[in-house]
C-alpha positions as CSV (number, residue, x, y, z in Angstrom):
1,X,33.9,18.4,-71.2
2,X,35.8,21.7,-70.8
3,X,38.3,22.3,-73.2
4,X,37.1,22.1,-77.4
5,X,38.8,23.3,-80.9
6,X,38.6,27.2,-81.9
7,X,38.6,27.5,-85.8
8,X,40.8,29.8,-86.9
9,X,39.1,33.2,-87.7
10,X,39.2,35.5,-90.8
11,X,36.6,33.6,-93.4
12,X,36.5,30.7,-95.6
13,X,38.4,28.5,-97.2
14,X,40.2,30.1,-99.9
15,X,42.6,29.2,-102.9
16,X,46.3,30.4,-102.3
17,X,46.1,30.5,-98.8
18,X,47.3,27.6,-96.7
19,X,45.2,25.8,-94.5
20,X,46.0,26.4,-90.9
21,X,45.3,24.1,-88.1
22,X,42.7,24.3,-85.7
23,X,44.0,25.8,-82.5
24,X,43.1,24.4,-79.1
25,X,40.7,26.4,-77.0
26,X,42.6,27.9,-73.9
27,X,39.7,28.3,-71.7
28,X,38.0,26.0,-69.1
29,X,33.9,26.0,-68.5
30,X,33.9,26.1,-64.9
31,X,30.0,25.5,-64.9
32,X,29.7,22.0,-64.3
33,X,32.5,22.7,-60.7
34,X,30.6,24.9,-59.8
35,X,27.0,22.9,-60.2
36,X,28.9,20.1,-58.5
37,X,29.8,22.0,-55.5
38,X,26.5,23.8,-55.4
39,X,25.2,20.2,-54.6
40,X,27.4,19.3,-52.1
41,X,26.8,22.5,-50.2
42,X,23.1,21.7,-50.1
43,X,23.7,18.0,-49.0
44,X,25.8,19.1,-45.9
45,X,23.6,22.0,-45.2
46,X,21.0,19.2,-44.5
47,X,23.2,16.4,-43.4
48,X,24.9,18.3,-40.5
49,X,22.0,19.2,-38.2
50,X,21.4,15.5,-38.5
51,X,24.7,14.5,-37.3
52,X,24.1,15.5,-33.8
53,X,24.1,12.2,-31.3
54,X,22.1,12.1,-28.0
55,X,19.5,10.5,-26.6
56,X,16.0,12.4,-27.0
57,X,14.5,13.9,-23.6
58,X,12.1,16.5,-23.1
59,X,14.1,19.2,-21.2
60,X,12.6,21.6,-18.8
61,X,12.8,25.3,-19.8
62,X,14.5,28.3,-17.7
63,X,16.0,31.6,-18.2
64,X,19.8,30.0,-16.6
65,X,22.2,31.2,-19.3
66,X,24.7,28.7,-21.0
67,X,27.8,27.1,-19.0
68,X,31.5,28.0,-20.8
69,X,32.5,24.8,-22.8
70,X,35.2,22.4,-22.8
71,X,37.5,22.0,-24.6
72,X,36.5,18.4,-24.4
73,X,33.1,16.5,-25.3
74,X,31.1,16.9,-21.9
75,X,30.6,13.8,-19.9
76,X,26.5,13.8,-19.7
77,X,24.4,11.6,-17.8
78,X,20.8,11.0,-18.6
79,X,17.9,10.2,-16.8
80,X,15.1,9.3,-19.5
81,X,11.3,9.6,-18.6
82,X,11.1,6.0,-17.8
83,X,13.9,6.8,-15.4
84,X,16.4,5.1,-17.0
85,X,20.4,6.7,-16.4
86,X,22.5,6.9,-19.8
87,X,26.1,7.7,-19.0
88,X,26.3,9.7,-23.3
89,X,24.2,7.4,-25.1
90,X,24.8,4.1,-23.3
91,X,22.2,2.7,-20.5
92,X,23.6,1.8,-17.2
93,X,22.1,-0.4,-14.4
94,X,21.8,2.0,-11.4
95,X,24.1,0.2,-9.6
96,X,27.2,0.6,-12.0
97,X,26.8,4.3,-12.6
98,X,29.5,5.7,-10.2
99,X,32.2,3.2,-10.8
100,X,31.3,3.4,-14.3
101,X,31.8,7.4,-14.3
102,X,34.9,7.2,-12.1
103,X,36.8,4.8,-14.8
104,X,35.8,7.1,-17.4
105,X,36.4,10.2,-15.3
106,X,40.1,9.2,-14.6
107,X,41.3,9.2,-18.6
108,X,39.7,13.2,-19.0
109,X,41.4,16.2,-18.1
110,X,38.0,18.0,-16.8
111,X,35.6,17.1,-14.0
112,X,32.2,18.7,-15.0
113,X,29.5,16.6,-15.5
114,X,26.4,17.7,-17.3
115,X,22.8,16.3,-15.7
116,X,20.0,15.8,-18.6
117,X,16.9,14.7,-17.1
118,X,13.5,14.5,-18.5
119,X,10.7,17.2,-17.9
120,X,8.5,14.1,-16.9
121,X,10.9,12.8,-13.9
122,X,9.9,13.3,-10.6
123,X,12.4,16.2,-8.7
124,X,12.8,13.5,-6.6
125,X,14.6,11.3,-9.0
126,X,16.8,13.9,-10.6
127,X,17.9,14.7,-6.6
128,X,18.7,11.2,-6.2
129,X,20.8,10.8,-9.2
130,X,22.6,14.3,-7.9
131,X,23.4,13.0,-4.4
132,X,24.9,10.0,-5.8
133,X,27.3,12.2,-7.8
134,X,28.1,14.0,-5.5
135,X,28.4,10.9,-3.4
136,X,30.7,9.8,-6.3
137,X,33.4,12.3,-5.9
138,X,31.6,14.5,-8.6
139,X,31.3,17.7,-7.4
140,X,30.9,20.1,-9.9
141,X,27.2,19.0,-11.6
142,X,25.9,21.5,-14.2
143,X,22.2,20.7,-14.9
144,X,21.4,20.9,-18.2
145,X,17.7,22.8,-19.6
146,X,16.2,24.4,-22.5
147,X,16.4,28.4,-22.5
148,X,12.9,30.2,-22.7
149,X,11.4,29.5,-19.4
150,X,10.0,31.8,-17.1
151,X,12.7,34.4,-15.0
152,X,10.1,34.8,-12.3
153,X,10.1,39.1,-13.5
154,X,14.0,39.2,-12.4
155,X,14.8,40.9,-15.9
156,X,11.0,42.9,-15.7
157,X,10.6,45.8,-13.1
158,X,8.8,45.4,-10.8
159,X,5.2,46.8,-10.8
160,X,3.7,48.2,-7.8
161,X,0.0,48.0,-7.0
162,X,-2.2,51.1,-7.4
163,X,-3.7,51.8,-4.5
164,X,-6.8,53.7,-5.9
């Protein structure tokens, strides 16, 4: 596939020369690498924003800007639409969720919690699930939302009425 047989130059076969052997061909075709890696860039190009785990909620939009990370994954909890809790991706009864979080709390080095709750939940339910954190021990809660809401005009001046 990448190496072949260069003749050797200068013309035909001739009488009262001696036939010389066929030297090897000392360069490589580096077109089929480079087709090969040319597909595998394209197949993680569309594989990775697949890889990305979590349950699917709709998350309310604001203009809060994002929390430092971790070094660590964040420990999330998730209250679903049906209001359902999730500590990552695994369903909890409501009962269990604070030991549960406490057991896993105690093997991490940080303490933040993330809070992902569904657009479609009551306030009342997400303020429930947050006093029981907090009830928990956990006391640093970050909520987590969608960028692009409404800033309420703190980044817009403010316009005063004309008062023709």
């Amino acid at each position: 596939m990448g190496a072949g047989v260069m003749k050797p130059g200068g013309g035909g076969n001739r009488r009262g020369r001696r036939r010389s052997r066929a030297q090897p061909m000392a360069e490589i075709n580096i077109t089929p690498f480079v087709d090969v890696m040319l597909v595998l860039l394209i197949i993680f190009m569309v594989a990775a924003p697949l890889m990305t785990v979590g349950v699917p909620v709709e998350l309310p939009q604001t203009a809060a800007s994002a929390l430092p990370s971790d070094e660590e994954e964040p420990l999330t909890v998730t209250v679903t639409a049906e209001g359902a809790l999730l500590i990552q991706t695994t369903e909890v009864p409501q009962g269990e969720l604070i030991t549960r979080l406490q057991a896993i709390a105690a093997e991490r080095t940080g303490n933040r919690i993330f809070l992902r709750a569904d657009g479609a939940n009551a306030w009342n339910r997400v303020a429930e699930v947050m006093g029981a954190l907090n009830a928990g021990g956990f006391s640093n809660i970050g909520l987590v939302t969608d960028v692009g809401g409404s800033d309420f005009g703190a980044g817009a001046p403010t316009a005063l009425p004309s008062g023709g």
